[in-house]
Structures are given as structure tokens and as C-alpha cells.
C-alpha positions in Angstrom: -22.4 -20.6 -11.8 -18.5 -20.2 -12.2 -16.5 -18.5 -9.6 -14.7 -15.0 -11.1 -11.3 -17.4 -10.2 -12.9 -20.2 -12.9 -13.6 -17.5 -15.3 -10.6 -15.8 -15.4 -8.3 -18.8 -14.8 -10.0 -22.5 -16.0 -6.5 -23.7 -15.6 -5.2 -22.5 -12.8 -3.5 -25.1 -10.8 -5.6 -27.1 -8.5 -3.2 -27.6 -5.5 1.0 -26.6 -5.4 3.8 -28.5 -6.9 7.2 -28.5 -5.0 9.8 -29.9 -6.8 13.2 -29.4 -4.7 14.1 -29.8 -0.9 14.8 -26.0 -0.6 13.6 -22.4 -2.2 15.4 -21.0 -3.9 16.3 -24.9 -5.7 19.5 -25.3 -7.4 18.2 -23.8 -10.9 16.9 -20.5 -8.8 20.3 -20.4 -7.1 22.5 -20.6 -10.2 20.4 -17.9 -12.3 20.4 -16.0 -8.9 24.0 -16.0 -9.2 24.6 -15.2 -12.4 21.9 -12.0 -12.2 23.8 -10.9 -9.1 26.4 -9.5 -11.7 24.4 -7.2 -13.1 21.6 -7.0 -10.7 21.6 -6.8 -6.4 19.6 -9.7 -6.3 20.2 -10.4 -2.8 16.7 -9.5 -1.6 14.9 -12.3 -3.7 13.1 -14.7 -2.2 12.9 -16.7 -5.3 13.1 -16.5 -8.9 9.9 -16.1 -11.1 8.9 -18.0 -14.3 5.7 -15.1 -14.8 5.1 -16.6 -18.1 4.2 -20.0 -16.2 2.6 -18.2 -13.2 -1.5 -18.2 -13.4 -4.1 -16.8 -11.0 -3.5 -17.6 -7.8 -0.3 -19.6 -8.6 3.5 -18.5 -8.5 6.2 -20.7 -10.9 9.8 -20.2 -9.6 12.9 -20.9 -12.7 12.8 -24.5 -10.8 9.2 -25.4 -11.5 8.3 -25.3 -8.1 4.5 -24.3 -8.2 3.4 -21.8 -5.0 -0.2 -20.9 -3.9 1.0 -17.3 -3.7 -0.4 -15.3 -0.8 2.0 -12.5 -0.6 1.2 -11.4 -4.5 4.0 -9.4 -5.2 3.7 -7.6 -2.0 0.5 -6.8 -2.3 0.3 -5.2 -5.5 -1.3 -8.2 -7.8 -4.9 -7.4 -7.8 -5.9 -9.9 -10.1 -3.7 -12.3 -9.9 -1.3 -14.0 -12.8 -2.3 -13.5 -16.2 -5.4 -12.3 -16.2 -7.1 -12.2 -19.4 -9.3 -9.2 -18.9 -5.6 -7.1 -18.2 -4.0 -8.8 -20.8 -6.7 -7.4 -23.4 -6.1 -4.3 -22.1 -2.6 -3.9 -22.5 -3.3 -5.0 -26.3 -5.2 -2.5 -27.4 -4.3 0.7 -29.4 -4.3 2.8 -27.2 -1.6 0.7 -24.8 0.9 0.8 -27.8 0.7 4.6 -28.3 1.3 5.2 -24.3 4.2 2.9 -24.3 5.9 3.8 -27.7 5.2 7.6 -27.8 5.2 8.0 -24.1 3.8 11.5 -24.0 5.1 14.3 -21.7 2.0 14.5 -20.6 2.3 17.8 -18.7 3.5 19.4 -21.8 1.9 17.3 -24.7 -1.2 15.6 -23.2 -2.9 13.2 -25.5 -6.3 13.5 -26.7 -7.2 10.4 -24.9 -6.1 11.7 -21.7 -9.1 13.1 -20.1 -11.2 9.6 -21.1 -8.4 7.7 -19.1 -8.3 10.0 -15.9 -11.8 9.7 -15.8 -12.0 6.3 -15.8 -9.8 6.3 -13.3 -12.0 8.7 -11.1 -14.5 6.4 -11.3 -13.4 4.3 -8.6 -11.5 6.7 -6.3 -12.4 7.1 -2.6 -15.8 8.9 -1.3 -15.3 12.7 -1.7 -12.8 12.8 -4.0 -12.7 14.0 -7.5 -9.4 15.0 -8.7 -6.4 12.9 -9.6 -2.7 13.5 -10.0 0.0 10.7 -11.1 2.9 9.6 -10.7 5.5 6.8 -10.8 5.6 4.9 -7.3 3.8 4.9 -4.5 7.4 6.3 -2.7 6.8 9.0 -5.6 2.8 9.3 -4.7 3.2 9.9 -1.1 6.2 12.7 -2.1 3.7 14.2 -4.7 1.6 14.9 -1.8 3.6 16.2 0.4 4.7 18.8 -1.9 0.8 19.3 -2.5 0.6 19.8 0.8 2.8 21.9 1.6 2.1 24.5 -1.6 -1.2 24.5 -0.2 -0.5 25.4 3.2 1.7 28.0 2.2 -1.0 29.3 0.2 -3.7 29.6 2.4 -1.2 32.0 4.7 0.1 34.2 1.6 -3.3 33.9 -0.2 -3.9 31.5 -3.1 -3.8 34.6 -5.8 -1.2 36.0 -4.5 2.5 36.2 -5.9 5.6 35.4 -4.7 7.6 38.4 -3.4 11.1 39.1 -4.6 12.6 38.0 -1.6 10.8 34.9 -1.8 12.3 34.0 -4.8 15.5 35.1 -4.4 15.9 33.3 -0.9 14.1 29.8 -2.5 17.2 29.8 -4.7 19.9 29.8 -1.9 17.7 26.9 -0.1 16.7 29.4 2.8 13.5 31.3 4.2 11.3 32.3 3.0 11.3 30.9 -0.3 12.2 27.7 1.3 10.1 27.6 4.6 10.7 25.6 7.2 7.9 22.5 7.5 7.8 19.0 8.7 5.5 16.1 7.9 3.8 14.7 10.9 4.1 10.7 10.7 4.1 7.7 13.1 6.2 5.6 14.4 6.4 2.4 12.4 5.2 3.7 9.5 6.0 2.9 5.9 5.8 5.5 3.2 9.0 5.2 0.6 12.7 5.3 0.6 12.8 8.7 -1.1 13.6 11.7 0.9 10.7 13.0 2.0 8.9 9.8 1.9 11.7 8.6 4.1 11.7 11.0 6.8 8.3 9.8 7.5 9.1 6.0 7.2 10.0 4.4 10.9 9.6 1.0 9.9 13.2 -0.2 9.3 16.5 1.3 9.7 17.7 0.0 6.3 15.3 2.3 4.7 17.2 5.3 5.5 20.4 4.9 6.5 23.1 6.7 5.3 21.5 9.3 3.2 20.3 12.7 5.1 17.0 12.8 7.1 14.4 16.1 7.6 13.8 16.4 11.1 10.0 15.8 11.2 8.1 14.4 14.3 6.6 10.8 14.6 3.6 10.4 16.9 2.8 6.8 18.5 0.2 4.7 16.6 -2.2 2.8 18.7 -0.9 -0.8 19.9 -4.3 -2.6 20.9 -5.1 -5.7 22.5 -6.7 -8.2 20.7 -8.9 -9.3 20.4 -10.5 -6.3 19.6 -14.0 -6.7 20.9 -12.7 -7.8 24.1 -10.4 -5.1 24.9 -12.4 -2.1 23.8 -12.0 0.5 26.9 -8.4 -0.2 27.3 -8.3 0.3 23.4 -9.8 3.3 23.5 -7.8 4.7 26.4 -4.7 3.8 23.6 -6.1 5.6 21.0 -7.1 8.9 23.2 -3.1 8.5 24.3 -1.7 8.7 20.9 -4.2 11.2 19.8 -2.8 13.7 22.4 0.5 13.4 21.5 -0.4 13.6 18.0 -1.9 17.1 19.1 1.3 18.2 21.4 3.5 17.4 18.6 1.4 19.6 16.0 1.2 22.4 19.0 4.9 22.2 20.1 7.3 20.9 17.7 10.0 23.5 16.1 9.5 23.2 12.7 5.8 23.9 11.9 3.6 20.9 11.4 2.1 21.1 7.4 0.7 17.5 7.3 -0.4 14.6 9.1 0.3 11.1 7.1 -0.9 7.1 8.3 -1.9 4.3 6.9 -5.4 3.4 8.3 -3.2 -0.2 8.5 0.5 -0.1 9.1 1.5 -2.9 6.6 5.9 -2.8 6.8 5.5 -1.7 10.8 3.7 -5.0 11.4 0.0 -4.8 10.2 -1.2 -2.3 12.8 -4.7 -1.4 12.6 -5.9 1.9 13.2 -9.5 2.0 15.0 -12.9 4.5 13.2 -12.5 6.1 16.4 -8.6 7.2 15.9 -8.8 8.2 12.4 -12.0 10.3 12.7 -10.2 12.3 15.5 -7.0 12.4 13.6 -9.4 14.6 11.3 -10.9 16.9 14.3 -7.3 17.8 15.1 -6.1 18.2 11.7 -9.4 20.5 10.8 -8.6 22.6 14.6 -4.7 23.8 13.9 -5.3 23.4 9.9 -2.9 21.0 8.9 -3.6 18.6 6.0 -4.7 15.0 5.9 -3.3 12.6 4.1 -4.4 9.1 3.8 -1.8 6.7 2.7 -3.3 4.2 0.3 -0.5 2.6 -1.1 -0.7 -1.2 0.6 -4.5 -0.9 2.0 -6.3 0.4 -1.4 -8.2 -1.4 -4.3 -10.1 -3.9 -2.2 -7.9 -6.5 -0.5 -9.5 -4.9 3.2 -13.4 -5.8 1.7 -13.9 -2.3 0.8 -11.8 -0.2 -2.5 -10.5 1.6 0.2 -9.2 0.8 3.5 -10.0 4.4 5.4 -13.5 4.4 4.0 -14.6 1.6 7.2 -13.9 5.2 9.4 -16.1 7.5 7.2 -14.3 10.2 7.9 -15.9 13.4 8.0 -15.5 15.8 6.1 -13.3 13.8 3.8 -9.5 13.7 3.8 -7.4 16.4 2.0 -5.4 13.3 -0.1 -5.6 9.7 -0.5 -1.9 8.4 -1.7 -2.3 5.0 -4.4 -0.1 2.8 -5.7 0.9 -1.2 -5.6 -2.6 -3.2 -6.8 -3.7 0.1 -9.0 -0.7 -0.6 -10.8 -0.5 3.5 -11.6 0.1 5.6 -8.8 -0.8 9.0 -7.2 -2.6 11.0 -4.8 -6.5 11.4 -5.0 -8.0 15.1 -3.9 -11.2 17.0 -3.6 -10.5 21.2 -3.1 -9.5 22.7 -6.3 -6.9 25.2 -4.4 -4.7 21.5 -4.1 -3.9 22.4 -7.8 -1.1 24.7 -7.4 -2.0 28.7 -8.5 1.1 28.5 -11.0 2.0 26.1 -13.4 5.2 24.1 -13.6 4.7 23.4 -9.7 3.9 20.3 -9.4 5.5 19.0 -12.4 7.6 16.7 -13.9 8.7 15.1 -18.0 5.8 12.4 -17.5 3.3 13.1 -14.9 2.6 9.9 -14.3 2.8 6.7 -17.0 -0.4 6.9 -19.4 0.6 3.2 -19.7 -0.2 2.5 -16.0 -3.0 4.5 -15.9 -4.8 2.4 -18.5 -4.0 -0.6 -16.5 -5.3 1.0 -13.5 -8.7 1.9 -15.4 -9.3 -1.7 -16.3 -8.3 -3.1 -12.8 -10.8 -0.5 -11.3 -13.6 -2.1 -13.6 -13.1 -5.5 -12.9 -12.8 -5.1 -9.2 -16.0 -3.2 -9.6 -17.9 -5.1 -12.2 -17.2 -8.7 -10.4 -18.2 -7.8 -7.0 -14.3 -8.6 -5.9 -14.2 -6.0 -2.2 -17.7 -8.4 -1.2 -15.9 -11.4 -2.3 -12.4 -10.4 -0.4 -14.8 -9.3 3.0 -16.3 -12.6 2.6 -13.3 -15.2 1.8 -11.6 -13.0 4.8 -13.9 -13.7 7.3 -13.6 -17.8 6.3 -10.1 -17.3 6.2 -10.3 -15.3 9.7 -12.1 -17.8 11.0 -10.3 -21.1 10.0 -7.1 -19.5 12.1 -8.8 -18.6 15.1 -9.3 -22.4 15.4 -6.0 -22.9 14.7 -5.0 -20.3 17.7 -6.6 -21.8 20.3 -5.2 -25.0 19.8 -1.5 -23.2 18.8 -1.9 -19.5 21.1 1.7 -18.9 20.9 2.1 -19.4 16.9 -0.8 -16.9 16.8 0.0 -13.8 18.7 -1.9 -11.3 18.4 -4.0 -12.5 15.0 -5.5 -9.4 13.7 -7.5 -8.4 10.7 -11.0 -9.6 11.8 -13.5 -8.2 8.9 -10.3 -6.2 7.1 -10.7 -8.4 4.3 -8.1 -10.9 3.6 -5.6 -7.8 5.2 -4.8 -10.3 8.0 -1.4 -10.6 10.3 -0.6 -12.7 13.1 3.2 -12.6 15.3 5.4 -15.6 16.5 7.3 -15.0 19.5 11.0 -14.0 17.9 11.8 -12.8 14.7 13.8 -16.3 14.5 11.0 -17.9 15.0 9.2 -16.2 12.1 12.0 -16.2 9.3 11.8 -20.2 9.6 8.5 -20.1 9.4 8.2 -18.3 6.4 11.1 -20.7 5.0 9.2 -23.9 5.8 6.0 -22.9 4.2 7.8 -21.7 0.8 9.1 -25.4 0.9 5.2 -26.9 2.0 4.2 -24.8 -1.6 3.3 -21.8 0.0 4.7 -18.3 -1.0 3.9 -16.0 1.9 5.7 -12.8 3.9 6.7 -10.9 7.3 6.6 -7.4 8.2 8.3 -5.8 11.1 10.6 -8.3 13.1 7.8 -11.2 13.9 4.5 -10.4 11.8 2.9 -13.0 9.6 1.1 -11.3 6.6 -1.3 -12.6 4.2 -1.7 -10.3 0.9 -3.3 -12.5 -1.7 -4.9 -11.5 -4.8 -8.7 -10.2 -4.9 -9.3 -13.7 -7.0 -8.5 -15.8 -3.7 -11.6 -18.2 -2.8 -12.4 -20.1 -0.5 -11.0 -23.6 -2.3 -7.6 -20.9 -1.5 -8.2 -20.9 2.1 -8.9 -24.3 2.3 -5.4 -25.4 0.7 -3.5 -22.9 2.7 -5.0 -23.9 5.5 -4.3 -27.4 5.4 -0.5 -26.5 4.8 -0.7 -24.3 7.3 -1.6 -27.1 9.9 0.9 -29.0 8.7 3.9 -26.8 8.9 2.5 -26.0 12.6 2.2 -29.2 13.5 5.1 -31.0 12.1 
């Protein structure tokens, strides 16, 4: 019996191709160049030949072939021209979404509901309502607005109006039209470069500079020992720690606390992994001073961690108030459950698109094939190969494996080097061994490959792995 990779890619390469002595080669470099003058291309890595590309396999503009396990980061779920997408983005209805674009706030399309709907089908345990939008900086925005029209209406009352000085004062900018709020986040996190989604991003200070910030609190997300099963009371002690400052910032800080937003794994801030434990008591707190919860998606969702979606492992109870998505959905949004999330007035939360109907049917057939071949099972169980081959590796290498984390997450895995330095060459020397992978924070290792990755994957990367280690 085939593997999904040999169905979906019989010619998918069977090992990578380097061609040139350095990545970017000198093909890359010149069409780098001449893109820089009408593009900031600075930030590339390399430059892609996507027709080329297949499966599991990255082309650069030099023909330098790359087992890719950084997919775009993170958002190929699939991987390179998958067949099943590609007859999906053929059909009828993928013309009339891309052509006729509807407003779909104002002029939904008849096919509308059948498209939400199959996007429903795969969102997280106890939710049942979906709205869209453009990027997961957008999606995590979107939901803090959601949020914070819904916690204004459960003090006014969700039927009742606005008062006149309420709209007059929203006008100037000013209370009580405009009330003062804040976003809980934590430090580290990633959640956009927009404004609100930047106030709660602590990751980097590149995100943000330059450009005005809301003065919202950050909490500490746990830092555990690892690994994990050998560190669980001092873990513990960590997570009780950051969940009471979590709960003094809600009680104390100046500008009342709407929403609490994490990532159940901090991907930009370093693959940080937040325990069952933390994330089920970030919900008591949230349910005792009635602020909303919102789970941010973006990087963890559709399957990469062994499950569709990342917080599920913590069965949180009751379920979240919002579940942000984005990156391998390839539409993006927020996921809910309570009806009173839907704004009492239209025109709220609105925009000219809602969303991109165009996405959203991509995101229906990535849904269906993650679900229809088994691909979260397949990613748990290539993950705990993959998890295994590198603890090997650590105990004969400790200090290139700091801190290896991601046990049972899935192929969601991370591991530090001891500088930043020591990393970025790292990174270098395995895009020249035909390897395409990425960082996060300043000395992470992070592996983000495709739901399609196999075990013949692991093997090859592996291999080149050892090599770059070892050489």
C-alpha cells in the first residue's frame, strides 16, 4: 500500500540536489538583486522556482533542490503541488471567487454557506461559528475587536443601545465610546505586526518599532526544564508562578484587562510549550474575573502537532471563547462558540471582503485531505521517529541540542545552540548540505515540515543532520 507522499507526489525527488558552494548561488543572488528594485527582498533566504518545487522538495532559481522542513514557515500543509489542491483551485467555483471577488458582507454568494460549512467541519472541539479574514496578523486583530464588543456588551447589556454620549465621545477617540481596554499577552509571544496584534507581540523588537504601541500587560510564559518528564514538580512550580502573575496582572493593571491571548506553543519566541496544566488554569482565571479566551492558532493549527489543533492536547474546559487560524489553513480567521460573539449591530465587525472566498475554498479542501488521509496520526507518529532519531543524536552532541523539546507535539519540534552565532551558521551550513530549515528567537532550531513528511524524510534529514554536526 502507497504512502499518502507516493500518492500525491510519485515523482517527488528521492534525496536533495545542491548545485552551488553557497545559498543563495550566483543565479539567486543576481535575480535577488535585480527584485530588490522593486521589491525589499532583503529578508530572503533564497529564491523559489514553485513551479519546479514538489512535495516535500524546495527548487531555488539556481536548481538547487532542498528537502524543505521549514515549508514556508509553517504554512504548506501539503506540501508542493499537490494534486488534490490543484483540482481545487480549478474548479468553477475558484474562478468566480477570484474574478468576481464578492463583498461578501454586502453581496454574499449563493455558495457561501456550503463553503463556511465545510470549513466548520474541521474547526476545534466546541466551536461552531466562523468569521474570516485576510492574515493571521488580521485573524488575531479580528478577535480582539470581538472581544472587546463582547465584553463591553455583557456590562451595557447585549440589546441595549449605545447612548448619545457614547457616540458622540467614540468619534473624538475618547470614553466612553472609546473605552479604555488592554489585551493580556506574554512575553515572547508572536501574534502580528499590525497594531493591535503588535502590542501583544514580544518576540522581536523589529516587529514594532517605530510605530505607536497600546500599553497592554505581558505575563511570563512558563520556561520548563527538559526533559519534561524529568522535571515535572519544578515544572509545575513554573507554571503556578506565571499563572499568578497572569492573575495580578488581570486584578491590578490600569487599563482593564478584556482578553487573555497565547499560543499553546510559542513558535517566533522560541518554540515554548505550554503544559495541559497551564492552559486549563489560564481558563479558571479567565472564567473567575470574566475576561475572554483566546487561543492563537495561527502556527500550531491544522495538524503539524499530531492533533488539528494544538490546544485540543489540554481539553480545556469549558471551551475557549476564540481560536485564531491562519498559515497551513491557507484562509484565516477566528473560530467561536456563543452567538453573543456576533456583534448586536451590523457593520461592526466588518470590512469590503470579509475574508477571501478564494482562500476559504482552499481551506475546505486542505481540511478534507488532512482529515480523509489520516495526516495528524501520521504527523504524531513520523514526530515521535523523528523525536527519537535526535535524542540519540543529543546524547552524543548535548551542547548542539539544548533543550530539545516537542516530545509527542507532532513534528512541532525545536532544539537551541548555545549563541545565536552559533545557530545562524548552522542554519547556513545545512541550506548548503540540501536542507532548507529555520530559527526562532535568538538560538532555536525549528522543524515545520509539511503534514506529507514520512519517515524516508526523517531518515534523509537525519543523515544530513549528522553530517553537518559532525563535520
Amino acid at each position: 500500500m502507497s504512502s499518502v507522499c507516493e500518492k500525491y507526489y510519485p515523482e517527488e525527488p528521492k534525496a536533495p540536489s545542491v548545485k552551488t558552494s553557497e545559498i543563495p548561488g550566483p543565479e539567486g543572488k543576481k535575480k535577488l538583486a535585480d527584485l530588490d528594485k522593486v521589491f525589499d527582498s532583503r529578508p530572503a533566504g533564497l529564491l523559489v522556482d514553485y513551479e519546479k518545487s514538489l512535495g516535500n522538495y524546495i527548487v531555488d532559481a539556481d536548481g538547487n533542490v532542498l528537502l524543505d522542513v521549514y515549508a514556508q514557515i509553517a504554512s504548506i500543509a501539503l506540501g508542493y503541488n499537490n494534486p488534490a489542491l490543484i483540482k481545487a483551485a480549478q474548479t468553477p467555483q475558484m474562478v468566480r471567487a477570484l474574478v468576481d471577488r464578492p463583498s461578501l458582507g454586502s453581496f454574499p454568494s449563493t455558495e457561501l454557506e456550503d463553503t463556511l460549512k465545510q470549513i466548520l467541519k474541521f474547526a476545534p472541539k466546541g466551536q461552531d461559528h466562523v468569521w474570516s479574514g485576510l492574515s493571521g496578523s488580521d485573524a488575531n486583530e479580528l478577535a480582539y475587536k470581538a472581544a472587546f464588543i463582547y465584553y463591553r456588551s455583557k456590562q451595557r447589556g447585549y440589546n441595549t443601545d449605545f447612548t448619545a454620549e457614547e457616540n458622540k465621545s467614540v468619534m473624538d477617540n475618547e470614553e466612553p465610546g472609546a473605552p479604555h481596554l488592554s489585551i493580556l499577552s506574554f512575553k515572547k509571544a508572536f501574534h502580528g505586526r499590525l497594531f493591535a496584534s503588535a502590542s501583544t507581540t514580544c518576540s522581536k523588537a523589529i516587529h514594532k518599532l517605530d510605530f505607536p504601541q497600546f500599553h497592554w500587560p505581558h505575563a511570563e510564559y512558563p520556561d520548563y526544564k527538559y526533559p519534561i518528564e524529568e522535571h515535572e514538580e519544578e515544572n509545575r512550580k513554573e507554571d503556578d508562578r506565571c499563572l499568578e502573575i497572569v492573575e495580578k496582572l488581570i486584578t491590578s493593571w490600569e487599563i482593564p484587562v478584556a482578553a487573555v491571548v497565547i499560543e499553546p506553543i510559542q513558535s517566533e519566541g522560541g518554540d515554548n510549550h505550554a503544559s495541559k496544566y497551564f492552559l486549563q488554569k489560564l481558563r479558571d482565571i479567565t472564567l473567575k474575573h470574566s475576561v475572554v479566551y483566546i487561543i492563537d492558532e495561527v502556527q500550531t493549527g491544522v495538524g503539524a502537532t499530531g492533533k488539528m489543533w494544538c490546544h485540543e492536547y489540554a481539553d480545556i474546559q469549558p471551551p475557549v471563547d476564540l481560536v485564531t487560524f491562519a498559515k497551513k489553513f491557507q484562509s484565516c480567521g477566528y473560530f467561536f462558540h456563543d452567538p453573543e460573539f456576533i456583534p448586536n449591530k451590523p457593520f461592526r465587525q466588518f470590512n469590503t471582503w470579509c475574508g477571501d472566498p478564494a482562500r476559504m475554498l482552499i481551506a475546505g479542501a486542505i481540511g478534507q485531505e488532512v482529515v480523509d488521509n489520516k495526516l495528524p496520526e501520521q504527523c504524531a507518529r513520523v514526530g515521535d521517529y523523528l523525536f527519537s532519531k535526535l535524542e540519540e543524536l543529543q546524547k552524543t552532541h548535548p551542547k548542539k541540542f539544548i533543550n530539545l523539546r516537542g516530545k509527542h507535539r507532532g513534528t512541532f519540534i525545536a532544539w537551541d545552540l548555545p549563541t545565536s552565532k552559533d545557530r545562524d551558521e548552522f542554519l547556513k551550513k545545512m541550506k548548503v548540505a540540501g536542507v532548507n530549515i529555520g530559527g526562532c528567537a535568538s538560538t532555536a532550531v525549528r522543524l515545520r515540515p509539511s503534514l506529507t513528511f514520512e519517515e524516508k524524510h526523517v531518515d534523509i534529514f537525519i543523515d544530513i543532520l549528522k553530517k553537518v554536526i559532525e563535520a
